[in-house]
DSSP file (Angstrom, degrees, kcal/mol; ACC not computed):
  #  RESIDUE AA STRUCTURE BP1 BP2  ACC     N-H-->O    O-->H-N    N-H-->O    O-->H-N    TCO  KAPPA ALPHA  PHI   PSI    X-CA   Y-CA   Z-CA
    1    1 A X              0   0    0      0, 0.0     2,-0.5     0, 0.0    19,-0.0   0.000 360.0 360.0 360.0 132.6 -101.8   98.4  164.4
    2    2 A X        -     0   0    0     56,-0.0    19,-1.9     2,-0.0     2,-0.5  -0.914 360.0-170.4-115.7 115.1 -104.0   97.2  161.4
    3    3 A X  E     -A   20   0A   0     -2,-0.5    56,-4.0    54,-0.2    57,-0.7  -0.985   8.2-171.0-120.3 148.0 -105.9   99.8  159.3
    4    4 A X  E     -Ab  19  60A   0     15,-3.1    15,-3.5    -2,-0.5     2,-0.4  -0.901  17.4-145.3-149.3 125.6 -108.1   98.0  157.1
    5    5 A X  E     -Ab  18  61A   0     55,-2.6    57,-0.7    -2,-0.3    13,-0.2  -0.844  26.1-154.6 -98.0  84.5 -110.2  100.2  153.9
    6    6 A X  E     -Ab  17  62A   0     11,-1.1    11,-0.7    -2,-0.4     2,-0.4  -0.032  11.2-170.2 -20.3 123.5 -114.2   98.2  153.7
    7    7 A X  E     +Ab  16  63A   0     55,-2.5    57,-1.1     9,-0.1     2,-0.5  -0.785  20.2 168.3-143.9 128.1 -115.8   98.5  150.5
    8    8 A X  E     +A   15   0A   0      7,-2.0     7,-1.6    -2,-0.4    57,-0.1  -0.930  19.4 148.2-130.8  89.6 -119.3   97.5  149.7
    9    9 A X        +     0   0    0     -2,-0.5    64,-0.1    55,-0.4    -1,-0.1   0.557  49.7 101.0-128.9 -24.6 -120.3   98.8  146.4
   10   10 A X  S    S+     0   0    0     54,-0.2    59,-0.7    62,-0.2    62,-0.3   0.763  81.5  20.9 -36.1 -44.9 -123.0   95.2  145.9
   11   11 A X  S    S-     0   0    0      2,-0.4    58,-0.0    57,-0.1    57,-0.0  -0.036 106.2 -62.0-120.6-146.9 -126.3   96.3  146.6
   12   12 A X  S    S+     0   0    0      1,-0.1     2,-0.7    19,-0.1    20,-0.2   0.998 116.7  55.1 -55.1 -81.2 -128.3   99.5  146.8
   13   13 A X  S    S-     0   0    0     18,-0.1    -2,-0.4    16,-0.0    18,-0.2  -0.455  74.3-155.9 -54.4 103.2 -126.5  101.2  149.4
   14   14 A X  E     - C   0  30A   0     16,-1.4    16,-2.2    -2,-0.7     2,-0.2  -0.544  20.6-175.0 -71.7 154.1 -122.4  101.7  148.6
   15   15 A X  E     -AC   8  29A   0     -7,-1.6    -7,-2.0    14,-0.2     2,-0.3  -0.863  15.2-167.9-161.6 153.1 -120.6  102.1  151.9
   16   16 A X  E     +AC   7  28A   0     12,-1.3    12,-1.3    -2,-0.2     2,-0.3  -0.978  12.8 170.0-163.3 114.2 -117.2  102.8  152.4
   17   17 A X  E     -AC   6  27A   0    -11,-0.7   -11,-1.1    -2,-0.3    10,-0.3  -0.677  24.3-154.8-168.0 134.0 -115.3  102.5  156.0
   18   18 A X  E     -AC   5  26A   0      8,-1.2     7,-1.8    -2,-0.3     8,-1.8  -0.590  25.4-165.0-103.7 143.9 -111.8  102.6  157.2
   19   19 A X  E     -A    4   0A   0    -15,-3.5   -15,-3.1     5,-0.2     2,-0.4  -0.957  14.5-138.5-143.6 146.5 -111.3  100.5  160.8
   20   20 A X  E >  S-A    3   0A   0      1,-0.3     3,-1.3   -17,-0.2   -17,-0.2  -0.979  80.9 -29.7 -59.7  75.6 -108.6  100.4  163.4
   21   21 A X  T 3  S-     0   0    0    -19,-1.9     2,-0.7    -2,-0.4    -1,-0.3   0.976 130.9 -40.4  28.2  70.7 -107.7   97.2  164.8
   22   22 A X  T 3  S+     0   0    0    -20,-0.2    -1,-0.2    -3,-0.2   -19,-0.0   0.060 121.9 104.5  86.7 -18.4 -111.2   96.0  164.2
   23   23 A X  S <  S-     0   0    0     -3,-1.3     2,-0.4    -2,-0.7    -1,-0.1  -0.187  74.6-107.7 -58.8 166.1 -113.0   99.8  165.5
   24   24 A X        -     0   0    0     -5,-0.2    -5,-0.2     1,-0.1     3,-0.1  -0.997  28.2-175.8-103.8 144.7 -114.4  102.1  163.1
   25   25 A X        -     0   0    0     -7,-1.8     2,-0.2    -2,-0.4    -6,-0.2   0.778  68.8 -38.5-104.8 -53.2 -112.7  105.0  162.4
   26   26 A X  E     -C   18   0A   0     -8,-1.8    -8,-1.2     2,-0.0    -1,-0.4  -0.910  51.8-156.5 166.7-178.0 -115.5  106.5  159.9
   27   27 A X  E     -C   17   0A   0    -10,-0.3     2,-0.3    -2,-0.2   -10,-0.2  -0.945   3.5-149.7 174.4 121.3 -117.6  105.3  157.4
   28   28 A X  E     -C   16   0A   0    -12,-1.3   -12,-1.3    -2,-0.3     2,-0.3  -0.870  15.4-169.4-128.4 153.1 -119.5  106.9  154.1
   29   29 A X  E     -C   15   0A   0     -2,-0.3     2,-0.7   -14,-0.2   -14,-0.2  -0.955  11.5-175.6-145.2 112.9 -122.4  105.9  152.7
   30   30 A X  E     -C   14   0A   0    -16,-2.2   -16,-1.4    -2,-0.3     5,-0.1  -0.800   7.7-168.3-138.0 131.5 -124.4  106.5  149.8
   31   31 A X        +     0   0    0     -2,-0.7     2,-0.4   -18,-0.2   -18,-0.1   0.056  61.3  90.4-110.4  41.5 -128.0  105.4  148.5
   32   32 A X    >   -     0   0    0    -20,-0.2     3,-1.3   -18,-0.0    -1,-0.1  -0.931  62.1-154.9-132.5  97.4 -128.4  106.2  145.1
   33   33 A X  T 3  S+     0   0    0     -2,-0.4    -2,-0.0     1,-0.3   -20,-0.0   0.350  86.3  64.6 -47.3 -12.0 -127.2  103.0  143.1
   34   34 A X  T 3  S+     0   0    0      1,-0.2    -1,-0.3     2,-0.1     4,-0.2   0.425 105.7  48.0 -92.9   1.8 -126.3  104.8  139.7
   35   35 A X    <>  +     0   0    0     -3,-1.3     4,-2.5     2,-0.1     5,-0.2   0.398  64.2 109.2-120.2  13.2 -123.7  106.7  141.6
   36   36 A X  T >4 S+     0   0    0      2,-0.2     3,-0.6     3,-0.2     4,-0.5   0.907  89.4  44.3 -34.7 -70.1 -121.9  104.1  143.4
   37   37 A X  G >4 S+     0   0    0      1,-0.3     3,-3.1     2,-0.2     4,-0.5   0.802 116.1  51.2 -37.1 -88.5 -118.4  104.8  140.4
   38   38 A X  G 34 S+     0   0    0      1,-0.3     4,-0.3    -4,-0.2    -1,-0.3   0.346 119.9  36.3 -20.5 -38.8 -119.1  108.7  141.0
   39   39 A X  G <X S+     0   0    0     -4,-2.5     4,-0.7    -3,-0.6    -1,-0.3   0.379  96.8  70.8-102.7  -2.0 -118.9  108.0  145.0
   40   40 A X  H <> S+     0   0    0     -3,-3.1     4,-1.4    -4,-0.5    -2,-0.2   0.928  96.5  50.2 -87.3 -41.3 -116.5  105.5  145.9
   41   41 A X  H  > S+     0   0    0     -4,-0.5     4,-1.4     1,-0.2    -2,-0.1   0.837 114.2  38.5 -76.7 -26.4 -113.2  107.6  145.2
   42   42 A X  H  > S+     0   0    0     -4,-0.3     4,-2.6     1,-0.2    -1,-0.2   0.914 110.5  58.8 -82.4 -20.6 -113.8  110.8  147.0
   43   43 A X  H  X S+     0   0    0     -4,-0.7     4,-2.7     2,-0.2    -2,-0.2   0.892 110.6  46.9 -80.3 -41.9 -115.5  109.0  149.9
   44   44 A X  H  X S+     0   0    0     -4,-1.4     4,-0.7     1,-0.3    -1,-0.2   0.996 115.0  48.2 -49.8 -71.1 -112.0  107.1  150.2
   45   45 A X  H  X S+     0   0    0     -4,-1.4     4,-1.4     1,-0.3    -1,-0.3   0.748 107.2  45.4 -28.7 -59.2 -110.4  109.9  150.0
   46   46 A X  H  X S+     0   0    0     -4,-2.6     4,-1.9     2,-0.2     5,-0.5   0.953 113.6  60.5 -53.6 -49.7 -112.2  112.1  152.3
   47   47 A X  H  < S+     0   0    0     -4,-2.7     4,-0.4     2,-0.2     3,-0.3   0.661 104.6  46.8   9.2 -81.9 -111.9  108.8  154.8
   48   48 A X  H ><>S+     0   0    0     -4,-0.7     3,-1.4     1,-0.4     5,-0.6   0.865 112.8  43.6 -98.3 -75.0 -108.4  108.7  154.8
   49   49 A X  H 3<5S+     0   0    0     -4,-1.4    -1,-0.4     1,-0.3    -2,-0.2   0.509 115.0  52.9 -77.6 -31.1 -107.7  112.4  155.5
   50   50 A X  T 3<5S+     0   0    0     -4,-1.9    -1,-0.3    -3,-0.3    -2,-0.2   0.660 116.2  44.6 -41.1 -41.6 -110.6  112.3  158.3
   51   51 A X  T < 5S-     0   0    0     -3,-1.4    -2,-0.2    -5,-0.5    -1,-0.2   0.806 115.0-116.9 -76.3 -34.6 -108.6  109.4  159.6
   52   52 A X  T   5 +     0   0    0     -4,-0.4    -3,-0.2     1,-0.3    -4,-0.1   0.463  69.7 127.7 107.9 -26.8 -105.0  110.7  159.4
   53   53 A X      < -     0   0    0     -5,-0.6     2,-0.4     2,-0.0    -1,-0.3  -0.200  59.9-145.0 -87.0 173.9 -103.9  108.5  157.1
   54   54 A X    >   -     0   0    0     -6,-0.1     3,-1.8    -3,-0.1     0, 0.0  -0.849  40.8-122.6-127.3 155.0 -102.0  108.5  153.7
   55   55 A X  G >  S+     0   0    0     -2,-0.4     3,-2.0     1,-0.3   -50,-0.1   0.617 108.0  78.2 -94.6 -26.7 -103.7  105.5  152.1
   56   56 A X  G 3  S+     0   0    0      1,-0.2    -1,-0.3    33,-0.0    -3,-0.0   0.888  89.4  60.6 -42.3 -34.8 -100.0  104.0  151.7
   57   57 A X  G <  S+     0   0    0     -3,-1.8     2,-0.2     3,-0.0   -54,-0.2   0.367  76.4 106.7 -97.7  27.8 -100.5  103.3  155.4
   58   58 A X    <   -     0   0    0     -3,-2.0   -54,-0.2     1,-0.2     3,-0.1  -0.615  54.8-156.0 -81.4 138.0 -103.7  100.7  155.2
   59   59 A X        +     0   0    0    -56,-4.0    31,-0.5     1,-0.3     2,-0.4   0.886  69.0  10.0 -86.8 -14.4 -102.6   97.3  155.8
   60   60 A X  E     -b    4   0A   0    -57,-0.7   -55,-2.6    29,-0.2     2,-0.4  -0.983  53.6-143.3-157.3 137.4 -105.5   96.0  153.9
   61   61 A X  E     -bd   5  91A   0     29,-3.2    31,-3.7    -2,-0.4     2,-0.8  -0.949  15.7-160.6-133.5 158.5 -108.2   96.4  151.9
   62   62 A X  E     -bd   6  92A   0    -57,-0.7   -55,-2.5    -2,-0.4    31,-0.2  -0.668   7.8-177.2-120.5  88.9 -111.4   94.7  152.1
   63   63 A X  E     -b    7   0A   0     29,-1.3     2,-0.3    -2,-0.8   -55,-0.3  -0.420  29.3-122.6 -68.5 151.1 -113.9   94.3  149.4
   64   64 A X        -     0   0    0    -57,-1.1   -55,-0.4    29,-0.2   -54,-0.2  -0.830  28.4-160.2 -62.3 124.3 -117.6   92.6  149.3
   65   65 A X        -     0   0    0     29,-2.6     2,-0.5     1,-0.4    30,-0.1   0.112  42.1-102.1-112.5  -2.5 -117.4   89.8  146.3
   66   66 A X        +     0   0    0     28,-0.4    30,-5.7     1,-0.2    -1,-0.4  -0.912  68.5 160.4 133.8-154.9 -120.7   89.4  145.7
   67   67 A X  S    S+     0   0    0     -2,-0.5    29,-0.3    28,-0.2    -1,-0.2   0.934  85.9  71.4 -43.0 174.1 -123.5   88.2  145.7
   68   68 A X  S    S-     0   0    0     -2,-0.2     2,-0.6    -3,-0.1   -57,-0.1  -0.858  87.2  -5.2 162.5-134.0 -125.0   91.4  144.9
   69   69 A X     >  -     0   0    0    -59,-0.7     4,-4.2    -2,-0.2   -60,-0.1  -0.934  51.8-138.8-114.3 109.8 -125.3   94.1  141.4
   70   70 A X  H  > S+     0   0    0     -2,-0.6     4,-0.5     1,-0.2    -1,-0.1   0.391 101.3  42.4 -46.4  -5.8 -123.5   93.1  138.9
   71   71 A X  H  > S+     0   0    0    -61,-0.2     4,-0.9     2,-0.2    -1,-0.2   0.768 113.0  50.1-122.3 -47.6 -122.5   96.4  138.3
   72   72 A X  H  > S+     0   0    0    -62,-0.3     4,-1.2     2,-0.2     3,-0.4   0.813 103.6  58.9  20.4 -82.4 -121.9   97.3  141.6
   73   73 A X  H >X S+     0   0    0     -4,-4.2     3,-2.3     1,-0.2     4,-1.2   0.912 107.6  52.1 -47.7 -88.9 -119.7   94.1  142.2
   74   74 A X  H 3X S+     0   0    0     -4,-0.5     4,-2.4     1,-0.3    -1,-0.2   0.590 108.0  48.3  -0.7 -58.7 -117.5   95.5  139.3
   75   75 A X  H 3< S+     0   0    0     -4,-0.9     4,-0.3    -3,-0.4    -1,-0.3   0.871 115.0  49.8 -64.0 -28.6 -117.0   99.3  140.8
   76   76 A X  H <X S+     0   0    0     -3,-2.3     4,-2.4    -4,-1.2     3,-0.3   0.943 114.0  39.0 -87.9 -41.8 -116.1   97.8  143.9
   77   77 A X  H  X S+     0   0    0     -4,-1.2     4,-1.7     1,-0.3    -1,-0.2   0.695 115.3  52.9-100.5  -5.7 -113.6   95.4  142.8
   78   78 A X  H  X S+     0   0    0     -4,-2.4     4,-1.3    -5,-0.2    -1,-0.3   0.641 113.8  36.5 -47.1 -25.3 -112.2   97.5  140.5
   79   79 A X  H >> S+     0   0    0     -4,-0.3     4,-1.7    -3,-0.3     3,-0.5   0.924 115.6  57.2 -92.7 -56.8 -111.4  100.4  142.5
   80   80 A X  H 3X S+     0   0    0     -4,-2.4     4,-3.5     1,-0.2    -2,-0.2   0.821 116.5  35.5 -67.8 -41.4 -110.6   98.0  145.4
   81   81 A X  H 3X S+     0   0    0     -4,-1.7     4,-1.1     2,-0.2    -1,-0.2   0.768 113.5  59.6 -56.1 -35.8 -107.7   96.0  143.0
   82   82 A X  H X< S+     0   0    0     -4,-1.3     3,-3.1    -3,-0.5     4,-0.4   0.966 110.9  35.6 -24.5-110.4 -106.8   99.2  141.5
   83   83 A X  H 3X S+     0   0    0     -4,-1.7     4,-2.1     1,-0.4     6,-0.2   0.637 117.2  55.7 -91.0 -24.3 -105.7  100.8  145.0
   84   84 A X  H 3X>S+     0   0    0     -4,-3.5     5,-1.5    -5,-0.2     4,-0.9   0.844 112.6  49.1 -74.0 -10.1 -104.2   97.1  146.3
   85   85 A X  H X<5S+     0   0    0     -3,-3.1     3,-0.6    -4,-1.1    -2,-0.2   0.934 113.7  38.2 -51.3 -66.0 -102.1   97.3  143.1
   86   86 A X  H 345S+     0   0    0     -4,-0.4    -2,-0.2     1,-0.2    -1,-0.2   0.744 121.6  44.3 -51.2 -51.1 -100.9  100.4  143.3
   87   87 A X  H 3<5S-     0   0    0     -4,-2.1    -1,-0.2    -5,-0.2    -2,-0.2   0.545 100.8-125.6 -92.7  -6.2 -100.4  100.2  146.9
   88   88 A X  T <<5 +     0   0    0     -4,-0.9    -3,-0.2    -3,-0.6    -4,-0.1   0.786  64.7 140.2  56.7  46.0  -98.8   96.5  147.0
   89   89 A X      < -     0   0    0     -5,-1.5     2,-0.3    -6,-0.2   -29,-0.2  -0.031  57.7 -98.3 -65.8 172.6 -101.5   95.6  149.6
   90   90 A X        -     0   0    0    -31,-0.5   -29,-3.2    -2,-0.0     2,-0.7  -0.756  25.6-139.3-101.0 173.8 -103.6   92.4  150.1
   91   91 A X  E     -d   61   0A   0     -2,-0.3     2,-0.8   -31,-0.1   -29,-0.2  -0.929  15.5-158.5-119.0 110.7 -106.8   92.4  148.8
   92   92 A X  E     -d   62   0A   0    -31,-3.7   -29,-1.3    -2,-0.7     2,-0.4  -0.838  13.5-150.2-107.5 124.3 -109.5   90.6  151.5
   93   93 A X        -     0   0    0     -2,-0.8   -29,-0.2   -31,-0.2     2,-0.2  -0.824  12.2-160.0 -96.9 156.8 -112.7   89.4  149.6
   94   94 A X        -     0   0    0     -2,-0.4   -29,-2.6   -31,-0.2     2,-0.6  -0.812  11.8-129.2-134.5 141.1 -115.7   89.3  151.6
   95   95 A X    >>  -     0   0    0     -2,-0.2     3,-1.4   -31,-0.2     4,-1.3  -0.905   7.6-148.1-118.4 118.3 -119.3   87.5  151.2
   96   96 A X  H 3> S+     0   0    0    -30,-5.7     4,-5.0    -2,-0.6   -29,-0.2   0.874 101.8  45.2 -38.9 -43.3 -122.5   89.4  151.5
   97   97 A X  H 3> S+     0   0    0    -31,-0.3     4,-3.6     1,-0.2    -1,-0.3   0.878 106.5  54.0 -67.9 -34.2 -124.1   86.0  153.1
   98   98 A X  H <4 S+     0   0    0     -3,-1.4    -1,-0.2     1,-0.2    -2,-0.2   0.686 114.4  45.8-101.5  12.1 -121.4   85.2  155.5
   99   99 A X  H >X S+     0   0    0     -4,-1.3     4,-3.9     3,-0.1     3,-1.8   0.911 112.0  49.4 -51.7 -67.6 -121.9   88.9  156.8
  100  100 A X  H 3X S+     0   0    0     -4,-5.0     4,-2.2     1,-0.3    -2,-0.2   0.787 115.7  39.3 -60.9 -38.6 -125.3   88.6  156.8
  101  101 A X  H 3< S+     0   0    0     -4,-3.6    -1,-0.3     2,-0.2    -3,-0.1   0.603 114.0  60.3 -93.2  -7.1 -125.3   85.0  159.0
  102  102 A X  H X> S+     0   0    0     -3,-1.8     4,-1.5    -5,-0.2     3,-1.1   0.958 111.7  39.8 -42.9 -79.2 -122.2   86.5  161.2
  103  103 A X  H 3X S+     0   0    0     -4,-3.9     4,-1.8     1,-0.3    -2,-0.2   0.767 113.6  51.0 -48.0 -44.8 -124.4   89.2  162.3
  104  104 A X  H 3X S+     0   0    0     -4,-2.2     4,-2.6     1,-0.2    -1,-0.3   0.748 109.4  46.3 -63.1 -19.6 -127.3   87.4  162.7
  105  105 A X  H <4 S+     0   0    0     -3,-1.1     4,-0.5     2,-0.2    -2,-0.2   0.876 114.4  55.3-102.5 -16.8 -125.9   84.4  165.0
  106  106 A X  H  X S+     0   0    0     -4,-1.5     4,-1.9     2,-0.2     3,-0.2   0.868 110.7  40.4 -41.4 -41.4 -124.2   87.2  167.0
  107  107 A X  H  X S+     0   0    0     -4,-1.8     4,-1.2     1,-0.2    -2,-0.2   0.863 113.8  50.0 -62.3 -48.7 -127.2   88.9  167.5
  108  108 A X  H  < S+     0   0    0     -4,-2.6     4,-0.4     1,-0.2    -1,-0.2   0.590 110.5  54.0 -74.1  -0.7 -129.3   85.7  168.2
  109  109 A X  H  > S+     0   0    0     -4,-0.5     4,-1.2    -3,-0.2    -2,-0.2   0.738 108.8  52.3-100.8 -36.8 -126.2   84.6  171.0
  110  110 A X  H  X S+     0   0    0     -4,-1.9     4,-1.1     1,-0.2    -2,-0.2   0.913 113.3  46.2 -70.5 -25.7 -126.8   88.3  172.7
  111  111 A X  H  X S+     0   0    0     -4,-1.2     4,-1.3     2,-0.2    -1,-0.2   0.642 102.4  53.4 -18.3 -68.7 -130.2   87.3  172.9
  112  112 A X  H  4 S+     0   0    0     -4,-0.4    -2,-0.1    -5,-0.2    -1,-0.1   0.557 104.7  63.8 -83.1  -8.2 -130.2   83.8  174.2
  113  113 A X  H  < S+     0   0    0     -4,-1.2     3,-0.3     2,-0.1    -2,-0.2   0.858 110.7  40.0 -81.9 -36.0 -127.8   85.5  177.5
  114  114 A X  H  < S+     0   0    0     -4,-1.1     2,-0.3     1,-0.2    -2,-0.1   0.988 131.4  23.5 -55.2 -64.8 -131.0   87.6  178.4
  115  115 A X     <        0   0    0     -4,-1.3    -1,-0.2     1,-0.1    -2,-0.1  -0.693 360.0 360.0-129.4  76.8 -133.9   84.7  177.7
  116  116 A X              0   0    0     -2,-0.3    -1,-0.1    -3,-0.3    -4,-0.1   0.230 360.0 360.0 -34.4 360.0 -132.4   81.2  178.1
């Protein structure tokens, strides 16, 4: 059983979401970019107690490396090295783009099964 902590601090929106062998569990969100620091550690926090978990028991956590806000990019991977430090974790970087072009050629493959 894999639980895996998301963090996405790049762009406008931070989002924050802890998954189950590949599910999501739960999931925070916040859209006001000057509070991204201010919002990342309780959101974890709340998560993991929402979840069940003691944050000892993540096998991973999984960060977004950019591209994105430079300032942004920073909270995220700070907090996210910070808690794999502490916690003797791995650390999974992530790429905004090779989200973005996952999701999209999934979407366009559910798509082409309807209208061939």
């Amino acid at each position: 059983m894999s639980w895996i902590l998301n963090i996405d601090t790049s762009l406008e929106t931070a989002s924050v979401i802890i998954t189950k062998d590949g599910k999501i569990i739960g999931s925070r969100s916040n859209e006001n970019q000057k509070d991204h620091a201010s919002f990342l550690e309780p959101a974890i926090k709340s998560l993991a107690t929402e979840a069940g978990i003691q944050l000892g028991e993540l096998s991973a956590i999984a960060v977004v490396g950019g591209p994105g806000s430079y300032t942004g990019l920073r909270v995220g991977m700070a907090s996210a090295k910070g808690l794999c430090y502490a916690l003797n974790k791995p650390l999974i970087l992530l790429n905004n783009l090779e989200l973005l072009a996952t999701a999209a050629i999934a979407e366009y493959s559910k798509i082409n099964e309807f209208f061939p």
